[in-house]
C-alpha positions in Angstrom: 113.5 82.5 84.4 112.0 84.4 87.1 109.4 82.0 88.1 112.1 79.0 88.5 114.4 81.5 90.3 111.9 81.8 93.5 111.7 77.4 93.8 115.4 77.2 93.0 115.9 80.1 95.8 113.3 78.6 98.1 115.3 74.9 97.4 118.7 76.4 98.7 116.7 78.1 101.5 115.3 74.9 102.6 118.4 72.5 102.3 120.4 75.4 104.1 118.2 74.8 107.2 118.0 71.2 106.8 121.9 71.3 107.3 121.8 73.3 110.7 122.6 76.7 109.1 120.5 79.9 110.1 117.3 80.7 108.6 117.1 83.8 106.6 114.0 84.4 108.4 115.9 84.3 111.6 118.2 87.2 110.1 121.1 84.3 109.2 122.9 84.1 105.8 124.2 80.6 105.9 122.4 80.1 102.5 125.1 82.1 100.9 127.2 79.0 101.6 124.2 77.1 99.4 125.3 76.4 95.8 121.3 75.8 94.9 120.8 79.4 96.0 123.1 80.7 94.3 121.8 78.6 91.2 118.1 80.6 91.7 120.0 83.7 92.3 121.8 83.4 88.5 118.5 82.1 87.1 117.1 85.6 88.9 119.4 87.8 87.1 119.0 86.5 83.8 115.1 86.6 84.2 115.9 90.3 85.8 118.6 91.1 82.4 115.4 90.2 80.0 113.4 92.9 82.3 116.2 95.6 81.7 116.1 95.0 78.3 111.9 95.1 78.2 112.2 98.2 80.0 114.2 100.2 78.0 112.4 100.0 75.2 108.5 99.9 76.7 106.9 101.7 79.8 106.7 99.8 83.1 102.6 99.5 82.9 103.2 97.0 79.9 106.3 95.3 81.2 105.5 94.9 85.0 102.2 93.4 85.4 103.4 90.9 82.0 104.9 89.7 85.4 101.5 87.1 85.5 103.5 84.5 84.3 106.2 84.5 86.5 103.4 83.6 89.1 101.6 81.3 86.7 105.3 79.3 86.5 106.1 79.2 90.1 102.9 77.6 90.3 103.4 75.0 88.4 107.3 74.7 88.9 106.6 74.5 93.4 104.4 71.8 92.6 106.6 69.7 90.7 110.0 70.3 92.5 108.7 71.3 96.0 105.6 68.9 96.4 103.5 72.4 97.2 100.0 71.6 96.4 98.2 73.4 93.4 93.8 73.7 93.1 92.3 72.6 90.5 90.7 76.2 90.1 94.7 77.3 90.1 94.0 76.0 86.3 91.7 78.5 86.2 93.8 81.3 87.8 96.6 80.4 85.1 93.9 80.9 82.4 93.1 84.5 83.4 96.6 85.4 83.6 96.9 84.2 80.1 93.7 86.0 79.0 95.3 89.2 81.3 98.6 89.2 79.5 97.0 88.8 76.1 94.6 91.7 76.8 97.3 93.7 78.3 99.6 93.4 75.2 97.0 94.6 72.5 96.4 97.7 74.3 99.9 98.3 75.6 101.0 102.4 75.6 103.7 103.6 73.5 106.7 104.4 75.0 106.9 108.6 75.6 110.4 109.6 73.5 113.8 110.4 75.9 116.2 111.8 74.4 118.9 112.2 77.0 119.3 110.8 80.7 119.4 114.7 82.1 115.3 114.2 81.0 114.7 111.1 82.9 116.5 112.9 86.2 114.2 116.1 85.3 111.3 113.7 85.5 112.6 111.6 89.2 113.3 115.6 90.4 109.5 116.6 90.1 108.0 117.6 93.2 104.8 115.0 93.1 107.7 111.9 92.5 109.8 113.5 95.3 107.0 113.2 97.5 106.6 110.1 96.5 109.8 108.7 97.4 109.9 110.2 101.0 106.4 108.1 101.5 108.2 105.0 100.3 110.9 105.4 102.4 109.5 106.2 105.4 107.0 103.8 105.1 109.7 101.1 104.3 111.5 102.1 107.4 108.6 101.9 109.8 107.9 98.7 108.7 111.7 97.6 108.9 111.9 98.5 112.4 108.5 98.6 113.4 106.3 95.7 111.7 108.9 93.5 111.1 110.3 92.3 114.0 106.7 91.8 115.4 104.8 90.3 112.3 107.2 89.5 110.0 107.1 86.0 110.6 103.1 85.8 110.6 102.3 88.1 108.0 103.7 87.5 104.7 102.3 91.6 103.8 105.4 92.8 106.2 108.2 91.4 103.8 106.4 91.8 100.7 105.4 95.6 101.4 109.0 96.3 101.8 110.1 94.4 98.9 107.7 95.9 96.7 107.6 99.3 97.4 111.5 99.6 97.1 111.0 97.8 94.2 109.0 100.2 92.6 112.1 102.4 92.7 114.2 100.1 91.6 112.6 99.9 88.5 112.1 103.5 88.2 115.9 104.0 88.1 116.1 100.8 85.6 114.7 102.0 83.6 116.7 105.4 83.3 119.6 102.7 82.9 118.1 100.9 80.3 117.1 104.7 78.7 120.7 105.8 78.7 122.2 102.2 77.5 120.0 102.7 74.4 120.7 106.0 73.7 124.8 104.8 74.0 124.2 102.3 71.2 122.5 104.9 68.9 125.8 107.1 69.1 124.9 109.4 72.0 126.9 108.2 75.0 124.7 108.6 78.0 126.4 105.9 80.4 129.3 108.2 82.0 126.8 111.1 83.2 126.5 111.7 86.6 122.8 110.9 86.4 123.6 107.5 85.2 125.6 106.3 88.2 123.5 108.0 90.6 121.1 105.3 88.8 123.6 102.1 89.1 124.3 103.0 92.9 120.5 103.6 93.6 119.3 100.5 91.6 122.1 98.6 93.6 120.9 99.5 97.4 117.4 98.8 96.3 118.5 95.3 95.0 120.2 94.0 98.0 117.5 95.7 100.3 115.1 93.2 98.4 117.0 90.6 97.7 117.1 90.4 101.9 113.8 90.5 102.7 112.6 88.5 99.9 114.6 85.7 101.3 113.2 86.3 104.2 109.6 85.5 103.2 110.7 82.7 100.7 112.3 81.1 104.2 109.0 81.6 106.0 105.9 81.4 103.8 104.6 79.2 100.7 106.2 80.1 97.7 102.9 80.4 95.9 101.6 83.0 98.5 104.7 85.1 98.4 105.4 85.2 94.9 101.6 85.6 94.0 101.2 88.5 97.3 104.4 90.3 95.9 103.1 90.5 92.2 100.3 92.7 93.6 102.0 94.9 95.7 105.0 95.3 93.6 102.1 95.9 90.8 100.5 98.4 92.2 103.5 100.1 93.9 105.3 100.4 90.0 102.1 101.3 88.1 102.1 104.6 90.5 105.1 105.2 90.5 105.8 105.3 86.5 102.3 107.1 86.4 104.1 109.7 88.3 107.3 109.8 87.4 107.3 109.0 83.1 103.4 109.4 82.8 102.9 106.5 81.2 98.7 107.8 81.2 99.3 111.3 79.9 98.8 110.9 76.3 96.6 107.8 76.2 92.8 107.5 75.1 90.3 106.5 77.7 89.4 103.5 75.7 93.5 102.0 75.9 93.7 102.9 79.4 90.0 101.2 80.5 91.3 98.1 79.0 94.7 98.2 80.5 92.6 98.6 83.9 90.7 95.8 82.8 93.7 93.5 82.0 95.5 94.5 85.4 92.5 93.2 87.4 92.4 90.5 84.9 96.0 88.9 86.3 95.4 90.3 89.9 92.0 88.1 89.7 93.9 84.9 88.1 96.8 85.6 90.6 94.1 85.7 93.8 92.8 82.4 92.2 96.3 80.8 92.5 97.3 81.6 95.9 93.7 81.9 97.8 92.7 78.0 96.7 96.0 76.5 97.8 94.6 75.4 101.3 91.4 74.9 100.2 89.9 71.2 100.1 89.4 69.7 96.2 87.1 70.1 94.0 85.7 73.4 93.1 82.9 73.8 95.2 85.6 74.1 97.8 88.2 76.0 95.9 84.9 78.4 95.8 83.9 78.6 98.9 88.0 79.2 99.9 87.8 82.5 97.7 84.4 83.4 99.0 84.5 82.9 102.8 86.7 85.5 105.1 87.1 82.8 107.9 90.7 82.2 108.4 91.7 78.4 107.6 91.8 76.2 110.7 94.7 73.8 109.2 98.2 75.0 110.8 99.5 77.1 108.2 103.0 76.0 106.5 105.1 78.9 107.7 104.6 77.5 111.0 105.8 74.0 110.7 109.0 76.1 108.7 109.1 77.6 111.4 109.8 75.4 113.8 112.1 73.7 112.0 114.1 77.3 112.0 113.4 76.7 115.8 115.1 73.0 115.9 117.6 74.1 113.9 119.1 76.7 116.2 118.7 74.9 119.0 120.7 72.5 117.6 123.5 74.8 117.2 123.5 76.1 120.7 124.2 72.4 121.6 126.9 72.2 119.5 128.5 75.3 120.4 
């Protein structure tokens, strides 16, 4: 579901400009208007409901990097309905995704027992996870009115960062949703505590905060690169967070958590695969040379020809106006 969200979303994005409206990258919502987007958006929050549920009963170093196939589907879903172009070694990259998730699942930790939401809030109250959430939010506004404006439209890190790191606390409080929802259905009613709303109003900010900037880079960059970019960083950012916050590490052997290394690097590999051979000439001499070779690409990048279109497209409503 997730993986046909980002080309239904990038669809809607696209046909919003091609009918004069404001790009998202541009800071315009005229893809609200889209019904497409809305379409992706739906398709999101049934992919994200299927999450909620995973995440309630599983920590989110099992559930979050299982997020491989979301990238591995994009992939194959952009170049069937957007005409983006997929390697032949991006075969390859969906393979060690496969391999990753497989890995990943036969060494997957056991969820730590909660037995009320006022634990999960005793756990996002600890010092080392406080800390944690000042750096992510100062980080996220440096980069909101720092980076952005400046690079956002060249460097597909900028939006991602933002989306990703946010993310990371979106799931956090998720989670403690998903914790307290399950403990409601076993007879203890968890849903009406203070700590649980706190939970819905945080998880809500977070949302629209990426929901915004993830537009953003769908309007600007390949879908491939962003949603193959944003599974590492949102990854990463998660991982360290749940480490921290529900120590998901804490009462693992060294041999589980080695392989669940393993398996992350695993899907980072096949996702780098996907996304690093997509400009890359065919064959797989080529594709290997691509992942090898630090020179940037001399073709003109997509973003920029999007771009420009974002550039025609405004100018056409001056002249109308």
């Amino acid at each position: 579901f997730i993986g046909a969200s980002f080309i239904i979303k990038k669809k809607g994005l696209l046909m919003s400009v091609e009918k004069g409206g404001s790009s998202a990258s541009a800071g315009g919502f005229s893809y609200l208007r889209q019904p497409v987007w809305w379409l992706g958006m739906l398709t999101m929050i049934g992919g994200e409901s299927a999450n909620f549920i995973a995440y309630a009963y599983a920590p989110a170093i099992l559930v979050t990097p299982l997020g491989a196939a979301t990238i591995a589907a994009s992939a194959v879903f952009a170049r069937f309905f957007l005409g983006e172009d997929m390697h032949i070694c991006g075969i390859a990259g969906i393979l060690l995704c496969t391999v990753g998730t497989v890995v990943l699942v036969r060494f997957a930790p056991e969820e730590a027992p909660v037995t009320s939401v006022e634990e999960v809030w005793s756990m996002a109250m600890q010092p080392v996870f406080r800390a944690y959430v000042c750096f992510v939010l100062s980080f996220t506004l440096a980069l909101v009115y720092g980076a952005a404006p400046k690079y956002g439209k060249t460097h597909v890190v900028v939006y991602v960062a933002i989306c990703s790191m946010i993310g990371s606390l979106s799931v956090m409080a998720l989670r403690g949703i998903g914790i307290a929802a399950k403990l409601t259905m076993r007879g203890s009613d968890q849903l009406r505590k203070r700590e649980t709303l706190f939970f819905i109003l945080w998880v809500g900010c977070c949302i629209a905060t990426q929901m915004n900037y993830l537009n953003k880079a769908l309007d600007t960059f390949n879908t491939t690169m962003v949603s193959s970019v944003y599974y590492v960083f949102f990854t990463v950012c998660t991982v360290t967070a749940s480490m921290i916050m529900y120590k998901d590490w804490e009462n693992q052997t060294p041999g589980s958590i080695f392989w669940q290394v393993v398996a992350l690097l695993v899907n980072v590999a096949g996702v780098h695969i996907l996304s690093g051979t997509r400009d890359s000439a065919p064959g797989c001499r080529a594709g290997l040379r691509a992942l090898l070779s630090r020179r940037k690409s001399e073709e003109k990048p997509e973003y920029t020809h999007l771009c420009a279109c974002d550039d025609d497209a405004e100018q056409q409503q001056q002249q109308q106006q």
